[in-house]
N, C-alpha and C positions, 0 to 999 in steps of 0.2 A: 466608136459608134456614136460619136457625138453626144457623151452624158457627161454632164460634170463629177469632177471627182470629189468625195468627199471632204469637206470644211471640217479638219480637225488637225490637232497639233499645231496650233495657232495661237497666240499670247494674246486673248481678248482684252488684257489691259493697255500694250503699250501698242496693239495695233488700232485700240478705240481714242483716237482724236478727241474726239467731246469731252470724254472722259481725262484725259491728259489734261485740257486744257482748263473743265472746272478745275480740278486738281492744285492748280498752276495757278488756280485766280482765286482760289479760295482758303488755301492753307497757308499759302504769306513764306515767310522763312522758312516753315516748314516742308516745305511742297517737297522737296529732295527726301527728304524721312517718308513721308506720305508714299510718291513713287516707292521707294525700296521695301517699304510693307507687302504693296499691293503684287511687286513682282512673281512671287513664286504662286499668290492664287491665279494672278493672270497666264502663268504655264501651264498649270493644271489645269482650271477651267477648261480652256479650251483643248485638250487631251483627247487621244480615242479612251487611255483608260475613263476619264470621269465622263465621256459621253456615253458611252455600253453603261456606265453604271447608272448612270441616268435612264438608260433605255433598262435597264434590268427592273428600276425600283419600279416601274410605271408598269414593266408586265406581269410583273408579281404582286400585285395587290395584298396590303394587311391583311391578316385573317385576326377574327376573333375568334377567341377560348372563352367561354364563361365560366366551365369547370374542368377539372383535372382529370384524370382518369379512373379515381375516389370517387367523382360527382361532386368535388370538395368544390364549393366556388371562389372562383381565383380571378377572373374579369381580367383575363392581359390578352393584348392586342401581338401578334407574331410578325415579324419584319422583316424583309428579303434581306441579305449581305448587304445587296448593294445600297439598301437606306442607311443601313449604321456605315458604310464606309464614306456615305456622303455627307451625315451628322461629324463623323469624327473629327473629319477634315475643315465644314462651318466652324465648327464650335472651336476645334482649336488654333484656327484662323481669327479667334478673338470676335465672331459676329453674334455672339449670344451676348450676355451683358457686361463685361472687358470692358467698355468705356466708361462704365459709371464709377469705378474705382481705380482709373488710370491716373495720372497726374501729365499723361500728352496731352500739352493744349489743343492740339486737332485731332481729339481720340473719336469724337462721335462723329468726324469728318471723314477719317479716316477709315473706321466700320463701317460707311454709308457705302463709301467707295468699293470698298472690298466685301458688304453682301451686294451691291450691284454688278460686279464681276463673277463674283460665285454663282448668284441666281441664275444667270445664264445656263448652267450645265442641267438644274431640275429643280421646277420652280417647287413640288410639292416638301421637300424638307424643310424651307425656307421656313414653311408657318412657324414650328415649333420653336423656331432659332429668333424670330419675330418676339414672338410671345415671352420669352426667356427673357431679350431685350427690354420687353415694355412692361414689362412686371416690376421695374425696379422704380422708376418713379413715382408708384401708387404705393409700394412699400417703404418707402421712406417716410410717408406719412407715421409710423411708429416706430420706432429709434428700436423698441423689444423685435419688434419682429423683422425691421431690417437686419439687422446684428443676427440674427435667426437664420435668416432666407437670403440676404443677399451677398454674404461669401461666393456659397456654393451656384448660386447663378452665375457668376462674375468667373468663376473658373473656365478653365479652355481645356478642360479634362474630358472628354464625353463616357458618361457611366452612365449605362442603361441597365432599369430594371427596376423594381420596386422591392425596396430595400429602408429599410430607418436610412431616413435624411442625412444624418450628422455621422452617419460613415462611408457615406456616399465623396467621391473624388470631386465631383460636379452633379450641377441639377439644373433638373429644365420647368421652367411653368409653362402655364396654361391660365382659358380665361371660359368663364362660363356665362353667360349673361342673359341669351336670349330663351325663350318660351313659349311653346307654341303657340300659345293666345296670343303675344305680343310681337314678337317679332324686336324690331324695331321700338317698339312704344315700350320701354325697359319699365315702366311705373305703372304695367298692369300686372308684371310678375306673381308669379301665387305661391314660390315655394318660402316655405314658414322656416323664421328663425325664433329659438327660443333659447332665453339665457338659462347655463347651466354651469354654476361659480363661476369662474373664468374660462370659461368656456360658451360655446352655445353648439346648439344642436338643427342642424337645419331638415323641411321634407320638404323632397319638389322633385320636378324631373325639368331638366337641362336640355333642349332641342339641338342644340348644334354645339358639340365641345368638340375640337380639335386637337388631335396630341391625347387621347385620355391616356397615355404611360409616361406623361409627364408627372412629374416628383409633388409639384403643388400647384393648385390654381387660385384665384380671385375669382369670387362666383357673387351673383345678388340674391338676396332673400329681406322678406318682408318681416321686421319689428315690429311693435308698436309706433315707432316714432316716425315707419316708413322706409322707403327700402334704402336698403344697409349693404355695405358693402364686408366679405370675410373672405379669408385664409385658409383654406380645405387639403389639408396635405393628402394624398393618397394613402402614406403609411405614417404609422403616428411614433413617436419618438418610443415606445414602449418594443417598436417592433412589428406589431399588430397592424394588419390592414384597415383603412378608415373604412365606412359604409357606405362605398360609390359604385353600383352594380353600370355595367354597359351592358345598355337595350340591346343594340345594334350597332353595327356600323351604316352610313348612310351610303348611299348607291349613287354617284357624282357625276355629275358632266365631262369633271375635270379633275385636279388637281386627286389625280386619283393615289400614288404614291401614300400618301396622307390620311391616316387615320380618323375620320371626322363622325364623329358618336352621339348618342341619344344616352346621357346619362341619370342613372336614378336615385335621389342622395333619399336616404331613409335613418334618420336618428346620427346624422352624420356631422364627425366632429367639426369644430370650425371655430375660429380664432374671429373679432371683430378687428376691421383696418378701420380708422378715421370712424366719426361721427355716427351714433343711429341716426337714420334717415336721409341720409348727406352718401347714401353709395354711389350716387351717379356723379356727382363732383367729385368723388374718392376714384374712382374707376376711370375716370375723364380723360386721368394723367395717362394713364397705360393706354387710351384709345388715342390720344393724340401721338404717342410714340408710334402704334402698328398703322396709324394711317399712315407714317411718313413712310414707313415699310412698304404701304400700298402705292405710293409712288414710285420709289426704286425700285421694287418688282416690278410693276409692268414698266417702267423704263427700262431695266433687266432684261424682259420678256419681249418690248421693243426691238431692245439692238440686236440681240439673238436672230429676229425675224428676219430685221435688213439685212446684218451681215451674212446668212442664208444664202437671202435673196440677190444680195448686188453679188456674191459668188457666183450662185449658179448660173445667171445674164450672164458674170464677163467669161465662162466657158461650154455654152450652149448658144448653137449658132441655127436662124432660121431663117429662110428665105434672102440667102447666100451671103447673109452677116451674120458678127456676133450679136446677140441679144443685145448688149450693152452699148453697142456703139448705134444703136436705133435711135431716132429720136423719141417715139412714145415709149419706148422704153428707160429712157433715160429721163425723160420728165418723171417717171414713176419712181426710178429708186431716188433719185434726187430729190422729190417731194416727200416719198419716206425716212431718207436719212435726215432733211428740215424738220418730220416729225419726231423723231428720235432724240434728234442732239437736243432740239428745245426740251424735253423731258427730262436728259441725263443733265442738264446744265442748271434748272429749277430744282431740281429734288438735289443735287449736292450743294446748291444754296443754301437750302432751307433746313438742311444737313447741318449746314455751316454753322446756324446760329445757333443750335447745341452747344456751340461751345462758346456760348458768350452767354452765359445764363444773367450776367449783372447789366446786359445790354438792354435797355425798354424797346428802344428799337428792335433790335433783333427779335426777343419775345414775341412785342405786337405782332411783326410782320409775319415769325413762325406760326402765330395763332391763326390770322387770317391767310397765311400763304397754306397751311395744311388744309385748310377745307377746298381752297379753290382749285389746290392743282390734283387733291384726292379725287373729285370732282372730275375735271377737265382731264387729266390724261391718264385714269384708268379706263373712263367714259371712248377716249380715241383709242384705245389701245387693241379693241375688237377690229374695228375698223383696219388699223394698218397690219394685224395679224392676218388678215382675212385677204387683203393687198397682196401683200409678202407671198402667201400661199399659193398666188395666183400666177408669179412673177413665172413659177415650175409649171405652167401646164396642168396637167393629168397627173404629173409625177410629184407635183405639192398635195394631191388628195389621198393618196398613196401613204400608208402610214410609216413606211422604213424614210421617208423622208425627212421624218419628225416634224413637218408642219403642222399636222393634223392635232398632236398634241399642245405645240402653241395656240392654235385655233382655240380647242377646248379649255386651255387655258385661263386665254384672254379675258373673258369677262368678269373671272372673279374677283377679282382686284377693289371692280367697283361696287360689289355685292357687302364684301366685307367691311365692317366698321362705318357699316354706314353707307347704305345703294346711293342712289343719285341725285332723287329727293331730300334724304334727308343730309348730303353734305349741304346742298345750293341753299337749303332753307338757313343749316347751320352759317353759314355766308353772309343770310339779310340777319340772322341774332346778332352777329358781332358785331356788324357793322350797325347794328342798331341798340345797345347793351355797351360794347365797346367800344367808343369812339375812337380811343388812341389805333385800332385798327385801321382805319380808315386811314386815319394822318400816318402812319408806318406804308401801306400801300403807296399814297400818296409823294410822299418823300422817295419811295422807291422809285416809283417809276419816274420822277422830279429829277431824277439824277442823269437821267436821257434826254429829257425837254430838250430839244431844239436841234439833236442829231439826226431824225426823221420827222419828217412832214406827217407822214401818215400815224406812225401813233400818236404826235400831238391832237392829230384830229380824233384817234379813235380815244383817247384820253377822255378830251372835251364831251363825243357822246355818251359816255360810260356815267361822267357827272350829271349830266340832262339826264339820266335814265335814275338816279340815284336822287335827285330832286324832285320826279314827279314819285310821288307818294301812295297813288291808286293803283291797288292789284300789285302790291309788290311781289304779292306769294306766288302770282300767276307768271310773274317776270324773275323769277328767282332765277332759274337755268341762265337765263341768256343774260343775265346780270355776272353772275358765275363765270361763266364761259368766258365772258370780254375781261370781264378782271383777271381771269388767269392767263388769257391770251397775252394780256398786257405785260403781265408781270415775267411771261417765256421771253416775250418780246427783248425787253428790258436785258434782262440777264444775256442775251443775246447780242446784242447791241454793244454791251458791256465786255463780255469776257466769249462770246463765240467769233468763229470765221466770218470772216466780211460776207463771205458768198454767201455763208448758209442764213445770215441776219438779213441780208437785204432778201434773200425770196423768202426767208418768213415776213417778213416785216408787205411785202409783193403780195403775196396770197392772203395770208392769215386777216392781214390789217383791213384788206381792200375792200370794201362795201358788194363787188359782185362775187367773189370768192363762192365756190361749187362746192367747197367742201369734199370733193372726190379726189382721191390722190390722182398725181400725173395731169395736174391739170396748173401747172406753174405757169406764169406769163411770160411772152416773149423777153429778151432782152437779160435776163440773167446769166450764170456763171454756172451753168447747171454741171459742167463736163467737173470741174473741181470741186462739187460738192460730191458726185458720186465718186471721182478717184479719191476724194478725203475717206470716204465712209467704207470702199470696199475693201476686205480682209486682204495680207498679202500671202499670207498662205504661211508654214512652217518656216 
């Protein structure tokens, strides 16, 4: 009846090209070790088991408990199978925090890769496995409380439940930050820290905590000395439940799977990390990790859409061809898989230089490469979800197609850790605060000089735009934008397919670019960028 058949039981790792060939460009010696990690989540991923479970955890929404059947209050959130069958298998695929305590030199390389192939199957678990990750860098600020907290993260055990810490198998964090006044503006916070011996005691309420059955968070509260960053275990090493009541759960667009809370701390205990009044440069570390997250998600959430969609074109035929062998149609998936690969091939860059922490280079360019590409391809990534969807007809708006849930997905990405404003702005700080940012950009894309005409040009205007000095704040975006275009470019250039470099480099670069997908210019190699990118099936 002319329907395409279902896209599953497919190896989303060794049939994703992009992914192969950062892989290949990025892990050196390693790359062979790297491949053979990633093989068994790339079988599962793509499975009908982990896709029903994906579809299970999404129509079974958390429920909150506040009390028992005493009226006793107990504040846990209840979770379909199919969430903890799809934690058990993250976490012990090593994508919670496994690389901070690994001794593989491409171990943060290597987890990039393999939550970017896992995220595919359900982006809503991912948070928790996110946050578990980026919790480790802001706790090593104290040697006591790393040795504390970061065993039990670093485990590939998943133990759920609220339990004393330290007989728990494995632990998950969490992060508390925002508030309703503020939002974003983290230094108008109001909930109060007050010291109590070695301890302190915090009251406030939390607007957006995600994960609240996670084991511990990093939360802000205001000192004396100004806001501070602390250690909020759920259950305290005595046994005893700490004093974190959940309001609600919040009512989502999207990433519904996902627990996402209103919590209220009252006399609740709490450890200080790093400096009074130094919590936003204490917490900094753990936002610069889950931004990276925010780019392999939606480059995740990406490939998932195209590989969908260049399926469903090449076995639905209309107006007496296959979709796929159309030319507006092929301008489309070709245009989306150019958007895809440049995301999957940036974000395992920038992946890359985790594991060169002695590198200045590498550093600089991960400081300013996380704002511009968190920026620039969570930003496109509504956009080509919304493409993809389109590719089905009537039968992308149809919710058993699973578009509908990418759709709704897509935007968060760019909400988190920072909406769109405040990455581009974060973009003029550094390049204005850090210089060596600049000169790491620079150097980066220096390493392509003279293989394209068109980025040298778009180079040069990127400098004229960085030179004139008036209304930077009004030009942040589209400062943003060309620097991270450049830098997909680059990596492209470098280590992608000739075809799929030269129509980014065609579209992206070109002064009259439409910005609408399927709209590549004549003269490219469009038929091998869609056969690179479409799935071949089980």
């Amino acid at each position: 009846m002319n329907q395409a058949v279902p896209l599953e039981d497919h190896d989303v790792v060794s049939g994703d090209a992009a992914l192969t060939d950062a892989v290949a460009a990025f892990a050196g010696d390693h790359a062979h070790a790297v491949r053979a990690s990633l093989a068994p989540i790339g079988v599962l991923a793509g499975s009908s088991e982990a896709i029903e479970h994906g579809r299970l955890a999404n129509a079974h929404e958390p429920v909150l408990r506040t009390v028992d059947r005493f009226g006793r209050r107990i504040d846990e959130v209840e979770f379909h199978p199919s969430w903890h069958w799809l934690m058990e298998r993250g976490i012990g695929f090593g994508l919670g925090a496994a690389p901070w305590t690994s001794d593989d030199p491409s171990a943060h390389l290597r987890r990039a890769a393999g939550f970017y192939a896992w995220g595919q199957t359900e982006p809503g678990h991912m948070c928790p496995i996110t946050m578990t990750y980026a919790a480790v860098p802001a706790l090593r600020m104290d040697d006591s409380l790393a040795a504390q907290w970061v065993p039990g993260l670093a485990s590939t055990t998943y133990d759920f439940g609220l339990r004393q810490p330290s007989s728990k198998a494995g632990l998950l964090a969490g992060m508390g930050m925002t508030e309703k006044q503020g939002g974003s503006d983290l230094r108008t916070n109001v909930t109060t820290a007050v010291a109590s011996g070695d301890e302190y005691r915090l009251t406030g309420h939390k607007w957006f905590t995600s994960a609240p059955m996670n084991d511990v968070f990093l939360v802000l509260g205001q000192t004396e000395a100004g806001v501070t960053c602390f250690v909020v275990p759920r259950v305290l090493e005595d046994g005893s439940r700490n004093r974190v009541s959940i309001v609600r759960l919040k009512d989502k667009l999207g990433n519904r799977s996902n627990a996402s809370s209103e919590l209220e701390l009252d006399d609740t205990v709490a450890y200080r990390l790093g400096e009074e009044g130094r919590g936003i440069r204490t917490i900094i570390e753990m936002v610069s990790a889950t931004r990276m997250d925010c780019i392999l998600g939606s480059a995740a959430l990406m490939r998932r859409a195209v590989a969908e969609a260049s399926w469903h074109t090449a076995h639905r035929s209309a107006f007496g061809a296959t979709l796929a062998d159309q030319p507006a149609m092929v301008n489309v998936i070709a245009d989306l898989a150019v958007e895809s690969e440049a995301a999957t091939l940036v974000g395992l860059r920038l992946a890359a230089a985790l594991d060169r922490p002695d590198d200045p280079h590498e550093q600089a360019l991960r400081r300013i490469g996380l704002a511009l590409e968190k920026f620039w391809v969570c930003k496109r990534t509504p956009f080509l979800a919304a493409e993809a969807l389109e590719c089905f007809g009537g039968n992308g708006y149809v919710e058993e197609s699973g578009m509908p849930l990418l759709f709704r997905e897509s935007p968060l990405n760019s909400i988190w850790e920072g909406s769109g404003n405040v990455n581009a702005l974060d973009v003029l700080r550094a390049l204005q605060r850090e210089p060596e940012t600049l000169e790491a950009w620079l150097t980066e894309v220096g390493t392509v000089r003279g293989l394209d005409a068109r980025l040298d040009a778009a180079v040069t205007a990127v400098l004229d735009d960085l030179a004139d000095l008036t209304d930077l704040e009004l030009r942040a975006r589209r400062i943003a934008s060309r620097m991270a275009v450049l830098l997909q470019a680059t990596v492209l250039l470098k280590h992608g397919h000739p075809a799929v470099a030269d129509a980014f480099c065609a579209s992206r670069l070109a002064g009259d670019w439409a910005g609408v997908f399927g709209t590549l210019p004549r003269g490219l190699d469009l038929a091998a960028i869609v056969k690179r990118t479409t799935p071949t099936g089980a």
